[in-house]
C-alpha positions as CSV (number, residue, x, y, z in Angstrom):
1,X,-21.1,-10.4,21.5
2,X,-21.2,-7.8,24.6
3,X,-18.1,-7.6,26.7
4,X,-17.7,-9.2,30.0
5,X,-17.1,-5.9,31.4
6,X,-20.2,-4.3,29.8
7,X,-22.0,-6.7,31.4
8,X,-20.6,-7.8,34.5
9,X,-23.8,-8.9,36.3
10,X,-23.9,-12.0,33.9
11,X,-20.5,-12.8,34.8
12,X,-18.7,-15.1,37.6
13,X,-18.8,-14.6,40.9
14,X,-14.8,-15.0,40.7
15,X,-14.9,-12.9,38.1
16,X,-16.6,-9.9,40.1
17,X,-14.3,-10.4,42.5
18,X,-11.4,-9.3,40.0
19,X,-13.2,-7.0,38.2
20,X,-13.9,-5.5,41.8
21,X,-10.0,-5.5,42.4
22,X,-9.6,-3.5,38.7
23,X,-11.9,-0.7,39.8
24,X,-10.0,-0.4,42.6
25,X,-7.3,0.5,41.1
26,X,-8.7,2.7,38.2
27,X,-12.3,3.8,36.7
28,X,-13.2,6.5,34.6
29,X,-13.2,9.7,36.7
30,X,-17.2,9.8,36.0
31,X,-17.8,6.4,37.5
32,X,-16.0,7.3,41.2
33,X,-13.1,6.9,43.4
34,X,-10.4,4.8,42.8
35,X,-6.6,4.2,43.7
36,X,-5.4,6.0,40.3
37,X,-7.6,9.2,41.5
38,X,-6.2,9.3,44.9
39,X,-2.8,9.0,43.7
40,X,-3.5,11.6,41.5
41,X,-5.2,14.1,43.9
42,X,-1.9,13.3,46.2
43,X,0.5,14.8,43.4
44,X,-2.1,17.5,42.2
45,X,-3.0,19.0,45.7
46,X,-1.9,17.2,48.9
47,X,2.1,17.2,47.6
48,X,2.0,21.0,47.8
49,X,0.2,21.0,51.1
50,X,3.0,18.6,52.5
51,X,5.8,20.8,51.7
52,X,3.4,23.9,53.2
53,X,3.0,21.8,56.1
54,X,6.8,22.9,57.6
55,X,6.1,26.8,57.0
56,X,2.5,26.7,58.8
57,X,4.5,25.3,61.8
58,X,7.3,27.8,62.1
59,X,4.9,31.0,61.3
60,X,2.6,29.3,64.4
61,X,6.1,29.0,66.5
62,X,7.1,32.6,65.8
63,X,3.5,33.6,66.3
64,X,4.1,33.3,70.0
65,X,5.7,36.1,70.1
66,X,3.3,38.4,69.5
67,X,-0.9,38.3,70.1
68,X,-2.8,35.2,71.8
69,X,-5.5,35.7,69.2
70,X,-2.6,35.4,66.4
71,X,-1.3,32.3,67.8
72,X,-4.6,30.9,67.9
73,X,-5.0,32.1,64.7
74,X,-1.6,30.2,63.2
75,X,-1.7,27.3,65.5
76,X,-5.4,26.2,64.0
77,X,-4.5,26.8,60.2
78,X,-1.6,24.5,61.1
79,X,-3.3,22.1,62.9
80,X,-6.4,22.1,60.6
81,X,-4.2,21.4,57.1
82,X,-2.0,18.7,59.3
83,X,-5.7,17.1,60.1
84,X,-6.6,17.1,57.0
85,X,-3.3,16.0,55.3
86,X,-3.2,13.0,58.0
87,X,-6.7,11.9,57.2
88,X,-6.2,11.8,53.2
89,X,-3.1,10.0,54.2
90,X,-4.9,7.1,56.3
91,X,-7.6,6.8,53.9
92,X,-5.2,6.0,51.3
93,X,-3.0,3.4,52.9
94,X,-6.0,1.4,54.2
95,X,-7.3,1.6,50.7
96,X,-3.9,0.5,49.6
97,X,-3.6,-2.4,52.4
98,X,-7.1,-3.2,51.6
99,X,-6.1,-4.0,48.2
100,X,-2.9,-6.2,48.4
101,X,-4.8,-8.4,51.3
102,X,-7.6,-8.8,48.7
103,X,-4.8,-9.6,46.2
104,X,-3.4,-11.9,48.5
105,X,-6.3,-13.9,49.3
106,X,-7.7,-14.4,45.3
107,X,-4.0,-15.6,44.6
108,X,-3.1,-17.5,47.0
109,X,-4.1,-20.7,48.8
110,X,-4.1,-23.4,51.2
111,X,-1.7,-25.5,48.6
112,X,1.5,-25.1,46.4
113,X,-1.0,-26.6,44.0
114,X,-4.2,-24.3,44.7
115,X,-2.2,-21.0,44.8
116,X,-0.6,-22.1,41.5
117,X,-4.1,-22.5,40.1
118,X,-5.5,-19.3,41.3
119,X,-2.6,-17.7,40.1
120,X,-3.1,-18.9,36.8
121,X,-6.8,-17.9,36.8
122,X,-6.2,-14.3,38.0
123,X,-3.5,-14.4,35.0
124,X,-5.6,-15.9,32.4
125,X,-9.1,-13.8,33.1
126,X,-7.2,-10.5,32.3
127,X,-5.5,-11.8,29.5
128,X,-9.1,-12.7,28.1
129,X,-10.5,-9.5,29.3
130,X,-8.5,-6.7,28.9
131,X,-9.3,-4.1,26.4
132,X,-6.7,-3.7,23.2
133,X,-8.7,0.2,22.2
134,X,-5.7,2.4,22.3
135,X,-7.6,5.0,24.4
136,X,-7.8,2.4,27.0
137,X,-4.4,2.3,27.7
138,X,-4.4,4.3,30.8
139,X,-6.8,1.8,32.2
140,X,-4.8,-1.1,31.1
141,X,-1.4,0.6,32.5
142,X,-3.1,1.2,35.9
143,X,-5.1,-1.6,36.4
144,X,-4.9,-4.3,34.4
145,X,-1.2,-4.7,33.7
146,X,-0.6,-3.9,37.5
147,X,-2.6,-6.4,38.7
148,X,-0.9,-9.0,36.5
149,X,2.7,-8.4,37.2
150,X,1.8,-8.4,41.0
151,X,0.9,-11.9,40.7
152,X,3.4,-13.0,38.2
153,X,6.0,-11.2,41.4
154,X,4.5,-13.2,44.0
155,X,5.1,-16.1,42.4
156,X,8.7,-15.5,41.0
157,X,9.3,-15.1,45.0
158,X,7.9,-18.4,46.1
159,X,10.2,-19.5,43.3
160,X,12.8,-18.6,44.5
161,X,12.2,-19.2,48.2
162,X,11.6,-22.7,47.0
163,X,15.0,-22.7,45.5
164,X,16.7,-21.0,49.0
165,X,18.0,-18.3,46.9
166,X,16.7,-15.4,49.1
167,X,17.9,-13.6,52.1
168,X,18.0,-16.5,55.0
169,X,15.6,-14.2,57.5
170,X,13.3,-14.3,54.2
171,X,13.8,-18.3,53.8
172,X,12.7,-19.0,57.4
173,X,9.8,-16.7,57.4
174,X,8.4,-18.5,54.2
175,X,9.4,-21.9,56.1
176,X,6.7,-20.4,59.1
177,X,3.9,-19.4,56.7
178,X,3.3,-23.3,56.3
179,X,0.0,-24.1,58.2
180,X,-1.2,-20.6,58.7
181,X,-4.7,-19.4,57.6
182,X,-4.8,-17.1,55.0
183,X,-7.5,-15.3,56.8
184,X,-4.9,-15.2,59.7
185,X,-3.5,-11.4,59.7
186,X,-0.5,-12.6,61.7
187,X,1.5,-14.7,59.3
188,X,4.7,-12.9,59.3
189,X,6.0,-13.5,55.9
190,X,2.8,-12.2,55.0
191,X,3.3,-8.8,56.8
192,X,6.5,-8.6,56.7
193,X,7.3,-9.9,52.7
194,X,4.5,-10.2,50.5
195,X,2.2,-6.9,51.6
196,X,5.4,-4.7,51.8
197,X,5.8,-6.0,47.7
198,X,2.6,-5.2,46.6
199,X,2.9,-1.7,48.0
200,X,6.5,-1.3,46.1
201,X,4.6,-2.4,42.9
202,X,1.8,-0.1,43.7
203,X,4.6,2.9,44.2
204,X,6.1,1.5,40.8
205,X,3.3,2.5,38.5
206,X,1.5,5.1,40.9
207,X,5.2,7.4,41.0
208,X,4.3,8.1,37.2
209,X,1.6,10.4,37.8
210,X,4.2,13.8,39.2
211,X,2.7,16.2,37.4
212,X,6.4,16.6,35.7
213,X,6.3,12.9,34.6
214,X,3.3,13.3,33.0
215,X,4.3,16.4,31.2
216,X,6.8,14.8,29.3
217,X,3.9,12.2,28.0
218,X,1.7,15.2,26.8
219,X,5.0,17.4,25.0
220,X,4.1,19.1,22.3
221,X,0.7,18.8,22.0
222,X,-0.4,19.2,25.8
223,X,-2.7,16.0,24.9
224,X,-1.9,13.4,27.5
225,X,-0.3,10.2,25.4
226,X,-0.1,6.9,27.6
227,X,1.7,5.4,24.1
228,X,4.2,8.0,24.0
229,X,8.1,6.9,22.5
230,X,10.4,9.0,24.7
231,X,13.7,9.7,23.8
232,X,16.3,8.1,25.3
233,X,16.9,11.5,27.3
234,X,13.2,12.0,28.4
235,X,13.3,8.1,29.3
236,X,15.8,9.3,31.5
237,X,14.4,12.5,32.9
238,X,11.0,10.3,33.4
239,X,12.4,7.7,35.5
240,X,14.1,10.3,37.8
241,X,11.1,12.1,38.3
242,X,9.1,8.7,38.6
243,X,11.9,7.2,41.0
244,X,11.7,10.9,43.3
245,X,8.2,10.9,42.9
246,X,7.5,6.9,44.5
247,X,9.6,7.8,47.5
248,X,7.6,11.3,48.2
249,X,4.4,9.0,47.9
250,X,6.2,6.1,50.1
251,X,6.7,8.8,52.8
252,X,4.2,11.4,52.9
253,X,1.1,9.6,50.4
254,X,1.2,6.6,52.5
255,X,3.4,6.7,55.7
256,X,3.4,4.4,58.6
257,X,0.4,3.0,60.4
258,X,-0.3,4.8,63.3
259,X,0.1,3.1,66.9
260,X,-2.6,2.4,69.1
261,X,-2.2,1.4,72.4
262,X,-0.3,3.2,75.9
263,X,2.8,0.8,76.3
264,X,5.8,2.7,75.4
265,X,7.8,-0.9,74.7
266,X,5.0,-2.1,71.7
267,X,5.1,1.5,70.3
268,X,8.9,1.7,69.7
269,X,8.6,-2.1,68.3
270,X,5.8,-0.7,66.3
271,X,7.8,2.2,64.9
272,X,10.8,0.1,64.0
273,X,8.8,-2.7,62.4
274,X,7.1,0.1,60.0
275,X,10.7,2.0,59.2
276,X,12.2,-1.5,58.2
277,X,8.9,-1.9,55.8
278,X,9.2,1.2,54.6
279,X,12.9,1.5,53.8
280,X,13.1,-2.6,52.1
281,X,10.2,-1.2,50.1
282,X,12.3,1.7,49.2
283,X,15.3,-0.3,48.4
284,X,12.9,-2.9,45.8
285,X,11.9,0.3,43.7
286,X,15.5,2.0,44.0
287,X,17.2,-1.8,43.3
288,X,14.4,-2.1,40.7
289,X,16.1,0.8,38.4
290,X,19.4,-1.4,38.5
291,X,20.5,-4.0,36.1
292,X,21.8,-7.1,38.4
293,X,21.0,-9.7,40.2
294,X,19.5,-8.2,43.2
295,X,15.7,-8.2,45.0
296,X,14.9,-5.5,42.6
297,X,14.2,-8.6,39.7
298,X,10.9,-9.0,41.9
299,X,9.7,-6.0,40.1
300,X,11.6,-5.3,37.2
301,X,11.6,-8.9,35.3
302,X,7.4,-9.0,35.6
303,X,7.3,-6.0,34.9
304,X,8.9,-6.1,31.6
305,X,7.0,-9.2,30.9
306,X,3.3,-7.8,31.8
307,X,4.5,-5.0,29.4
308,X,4.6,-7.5,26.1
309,X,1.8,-9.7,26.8
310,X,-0.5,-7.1,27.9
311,X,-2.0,-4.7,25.5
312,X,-1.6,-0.7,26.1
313,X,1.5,-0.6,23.7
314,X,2.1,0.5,19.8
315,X,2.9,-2.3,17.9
316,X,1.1,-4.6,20.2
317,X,0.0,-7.7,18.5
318,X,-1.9,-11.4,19.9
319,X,-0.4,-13.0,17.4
320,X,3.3,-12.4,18.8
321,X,2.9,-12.8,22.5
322,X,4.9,-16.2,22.8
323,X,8.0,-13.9,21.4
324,X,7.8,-11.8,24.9
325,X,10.3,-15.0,25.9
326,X,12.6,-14.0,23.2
327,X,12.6,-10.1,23.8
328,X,13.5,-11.0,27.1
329,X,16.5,-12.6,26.3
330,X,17.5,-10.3,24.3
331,X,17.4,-8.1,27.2
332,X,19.6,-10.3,28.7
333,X,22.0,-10.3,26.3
334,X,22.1,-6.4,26.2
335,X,22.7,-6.8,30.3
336,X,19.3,-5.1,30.2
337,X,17.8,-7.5,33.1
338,X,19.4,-10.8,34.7
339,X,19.6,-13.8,33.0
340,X,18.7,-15.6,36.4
341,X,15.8,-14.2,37.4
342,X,14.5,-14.0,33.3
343,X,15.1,-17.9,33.6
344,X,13.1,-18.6,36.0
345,X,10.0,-16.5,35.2
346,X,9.9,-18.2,31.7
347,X,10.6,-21.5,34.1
348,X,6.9,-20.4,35.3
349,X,5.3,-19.2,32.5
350,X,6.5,-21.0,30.0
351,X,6.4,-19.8,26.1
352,X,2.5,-19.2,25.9
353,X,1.1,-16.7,28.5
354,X,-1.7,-18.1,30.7
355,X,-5.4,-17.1,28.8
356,X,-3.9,-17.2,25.1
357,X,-5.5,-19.0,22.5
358,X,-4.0,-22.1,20.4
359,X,-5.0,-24.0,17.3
360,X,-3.7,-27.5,17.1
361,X,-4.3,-30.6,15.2
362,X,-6.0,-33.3,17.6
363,X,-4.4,-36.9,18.6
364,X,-5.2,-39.5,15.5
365,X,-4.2,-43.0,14.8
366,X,-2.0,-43.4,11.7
367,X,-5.2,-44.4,9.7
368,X,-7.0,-41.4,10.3
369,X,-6.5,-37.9,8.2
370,X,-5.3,-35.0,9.3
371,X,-7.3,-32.4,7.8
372,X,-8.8,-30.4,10.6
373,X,-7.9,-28.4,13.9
374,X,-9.4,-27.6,17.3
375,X,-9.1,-24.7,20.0
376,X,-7.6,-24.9,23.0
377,X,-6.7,-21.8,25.9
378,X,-3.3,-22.2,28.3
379,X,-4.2,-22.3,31.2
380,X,-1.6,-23.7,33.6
381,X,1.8,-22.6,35.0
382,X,5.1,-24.5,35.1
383,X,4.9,-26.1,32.1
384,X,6.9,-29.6,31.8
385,X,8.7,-28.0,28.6
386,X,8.3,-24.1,27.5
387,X,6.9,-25.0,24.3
388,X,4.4,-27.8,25.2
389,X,1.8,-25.9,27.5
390,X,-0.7,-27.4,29.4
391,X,-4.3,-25.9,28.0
392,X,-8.2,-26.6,28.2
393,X,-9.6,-28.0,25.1
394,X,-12.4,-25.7,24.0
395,X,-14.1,-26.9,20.8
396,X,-14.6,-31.1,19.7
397,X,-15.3,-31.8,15.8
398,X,-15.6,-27.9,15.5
399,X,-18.1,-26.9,17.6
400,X,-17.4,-24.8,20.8
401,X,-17.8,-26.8,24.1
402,X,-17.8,-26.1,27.8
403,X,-16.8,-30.0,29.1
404,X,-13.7,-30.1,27.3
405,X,-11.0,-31.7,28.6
406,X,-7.3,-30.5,29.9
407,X,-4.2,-31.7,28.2
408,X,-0.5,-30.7,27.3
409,X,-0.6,-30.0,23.4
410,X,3.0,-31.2,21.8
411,X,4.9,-29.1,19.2
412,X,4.2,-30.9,16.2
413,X,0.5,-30.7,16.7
414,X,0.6,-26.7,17.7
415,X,-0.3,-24.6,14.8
416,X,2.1,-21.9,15.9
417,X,4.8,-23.6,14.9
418,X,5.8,-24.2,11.3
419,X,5.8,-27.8,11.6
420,X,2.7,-28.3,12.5
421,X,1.1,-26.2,9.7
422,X,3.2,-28.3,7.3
423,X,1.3,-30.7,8.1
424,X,-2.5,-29.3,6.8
425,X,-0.9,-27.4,3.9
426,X,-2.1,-30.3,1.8
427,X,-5.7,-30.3,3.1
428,X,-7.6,-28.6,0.0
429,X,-8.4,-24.8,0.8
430,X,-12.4,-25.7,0.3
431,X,-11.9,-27.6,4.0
432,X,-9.7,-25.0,5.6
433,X,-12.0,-22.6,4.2
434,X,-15.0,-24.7,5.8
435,X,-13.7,-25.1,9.0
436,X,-12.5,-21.3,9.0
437,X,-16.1,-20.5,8.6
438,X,-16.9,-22.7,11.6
439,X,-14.9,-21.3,14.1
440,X,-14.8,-17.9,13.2
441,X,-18.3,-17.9,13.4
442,X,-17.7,-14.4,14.6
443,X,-15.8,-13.3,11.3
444,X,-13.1,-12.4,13.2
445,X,-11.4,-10.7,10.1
446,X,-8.0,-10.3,11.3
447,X,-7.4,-14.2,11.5
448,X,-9.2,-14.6,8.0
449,X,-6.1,-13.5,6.6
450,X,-5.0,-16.7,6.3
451,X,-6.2,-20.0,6.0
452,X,-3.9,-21.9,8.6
453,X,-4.2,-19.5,11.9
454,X,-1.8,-19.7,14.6
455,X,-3.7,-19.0,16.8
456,X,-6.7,-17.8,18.1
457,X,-8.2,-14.6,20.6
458,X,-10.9,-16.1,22.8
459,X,-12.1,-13.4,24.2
460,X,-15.5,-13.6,22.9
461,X,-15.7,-17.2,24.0
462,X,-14.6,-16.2,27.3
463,X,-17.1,-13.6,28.0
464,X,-20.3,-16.2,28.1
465,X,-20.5,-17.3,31.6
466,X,-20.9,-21.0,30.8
467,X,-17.0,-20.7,29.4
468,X,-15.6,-18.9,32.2
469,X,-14.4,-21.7,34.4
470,X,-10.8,-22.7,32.5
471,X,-9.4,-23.3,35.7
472,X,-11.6,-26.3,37.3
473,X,-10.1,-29.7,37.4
474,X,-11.3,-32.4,34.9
């Protein structure tokens, strides 16, 4: 069955609309521009050309001291690099702006409710459509993954806000947002809270790609490695770099929006409103690097998460994604992240990640045999209980459907769990072997292992347009 991706006019119009937001972000440097490319052309070129930028001006100053034509001469290779430089710079913070508004406005809506839901979709669709090849993994890193724990962010913060555990000046400009239009570009908290985030999470990934950071990825065999285990040192030595690298890219990649306009009163308000965006965006990536209980959670905690449910790792396996609640904890316990903010991501996500596939046993009345299973996909948030998620039925007597109902699937009916495959361990291995033969109709090998699967990867089912609306109410 073709990928969505490989055929994308066949898909969604929502789903063009992400897939729009990916390429954004990253695409093979054959198939154009994108975010990743700009971000690399900044630390390849135009970081060289800022630091020349100083010495251009002083050998134009000290020109005057000699021939008009040789101050002409200095003052237009200054003036022509500073051109360019400013130019390359503007073009890349619109595109950047550009990006978290159309973020904003696929992820949010005009409810609690609806921007829950679109949430979920945005999470679901690239759990069900992002590539597991390992030499995908830049993609996945720059795109995919980014995307995913920008949303899973956005919401932690609305969690939190909801809870009045923020800074009050935050509190009362989420209090504001209430009635304005997302197509309004004058909601404050907007301007002032959520954009600012997105750019820190942008800065996040994008500081990776100093030319020294990446170096320690391709060490020894000058072969860029995405997958690469550092050492603890080089861990070290690549956040630095990373960390120095963001800030460089905060200041001189991106910078402040120019003012335009003559009164000397809106330009200083101007100016100050873009140096307090830019320094709280510097203090989330610095606070970011810090174990605690500070603003920095609003990237770190996602962050870690998107990094165990999203492919692009060794060792990454489907099968194992509800354990991502448990490796957090862990964290915890190594004082590795806060056991706060930890709590009340999993509070939103609950033990299944949005898009992942189950096997359970169906409702029957105490007369009927158990001796079969259906599908189902999570595809909710905010679960009533952390083990119980709230999912789309997807097949009915064993046959794949597109009208299937929603509903909250219990523990002792979710095949994940032992005690729900106790219960078909005495159905003869003829009828598992029958119904394995239904569902897989793919010959999905790597779940034919075994007879009871505990789950399954709907991918597949998920790339034919008629299954593509999970997120519709029934």
């Amino acid at each position: 069955m073709p990928s969505l991706a490989a055929n994308l006019p066949t898909a969604s119009v929502y789903l063009r609309q992400l897939k729009q937001l990916l390429n954004t972000l990253y695409q093979p440097a054959q198939a154009g521009d994108s975010l990743y490319q700009s971000m690399q052309h900044f630390f390849k070129k135009e970081h060289a050309q800022w630091q020349k930028l100083p010495e251009l001006e002083r050998s134009w100053q000290q020109a005057r001291q000699q021939k008009p034509e040789q101050v002409q001469r200095e003052r237009q290779r200054y003036t022509q690099l500073s051109h360019q430089l400013e130019q390359q710079r503007l073009a890349r913070l619109e595109r950047c702006m550009h990006w978290c508004e159309q973020l904003l406005q696929l992820s949010e809506g005009t409810t609690i409710n609806e921007t829950l839901t679109r949430s979920a979709r945005i999470l679901g669709s690239l759990q069900l459509l992002v590539p597991e090849q390992p030499h995908r993994a830049i993609e996945v890193q720059f795109s995919y993954k980014l995307i995913y724990k920008a949303v899973l962010a956005l919401r932690l913060l609305d969690h939190r806000l909801k809870l009045q555990q923020m800074p009050e000046a935050w509190q009362q400009l989420w209090q504001k947002r209430s009635g304005v239009s997302e197509s309004n570009g004058d909601c404050p908290f907007r301007e002032q809270i959520q954009l600012p985030l997105l750019m820190a999470i942008l800065l996040q990934d994008f500081g990776q790609l100093h030319p020294d950071a990446q170096a320690l990825l391709t060490a020894p065999t000058d072969k860029l490695d995405p997958l690469k285990a550092l050492t603890p040192d080089e861990r070290v030595q690549f956040l630095a770099v990373s960390q120095q690298a963001c800030t460089d890219l905060l200041k001189q990649g991106l910078g402040f929006w120019p003012y335009q306009g003559n009164d000397k009163t809106e330009r200083n308000a101007h100016l100050h409103s873009q140096q307090q965006r830019q320094q709280w965006i510097q203090q989330l990536l610095e606070d970011s690097q810090q174990p605690g209980a500070g603003s920095g959670n609003l990237l770190k905690v996602p962050q870690v998460y998107a990094s165990i449910v999203m492919p692009g790792r060794r060792g990454f396996s489907y099968e194992v994604l509800p354990k991502a609640a448990l490796l957090l904890k862990e964290g915890v316990k190594r004082q590795l992240y806060s056991a706060e903010w930890v709590d009340q991501l999993l509070r939103i996500t609950g033990l299944f990640p949005q898009g992942y596939g189950l096997a359970f046993i169906p409702p029957r009345h105490a007369s009927q045999p158990k001796d079969k299973y259906e599908f189902a996909i999570v595809n909710a948030l905010y679960p009533e209980q952390p083990e119980e998620p709230h999912c789309r039925i997807v097949t009915r007597n064993l046959q794949y459907k597109n009208t299937g109902k929603d509903c909250i699937i219990a523990v002792q009916q979710n095949l994940y769990f032992r005690q729900a495959r106790k219960q078909l361990e005495i159905v003869p291995a003829e009828r598992l072997q029958h119904i394995l033969s239904k569902l897989f109709a793919d010959h999905e090998q790597r779940f034919l292992r075994q007879l009871l699967p505990r789950c399954w990867q709907p991918n597949d089912f998920f790339a034919q347009p008629a299954h593509q609306n999970l997120w519709n109410k029934r």
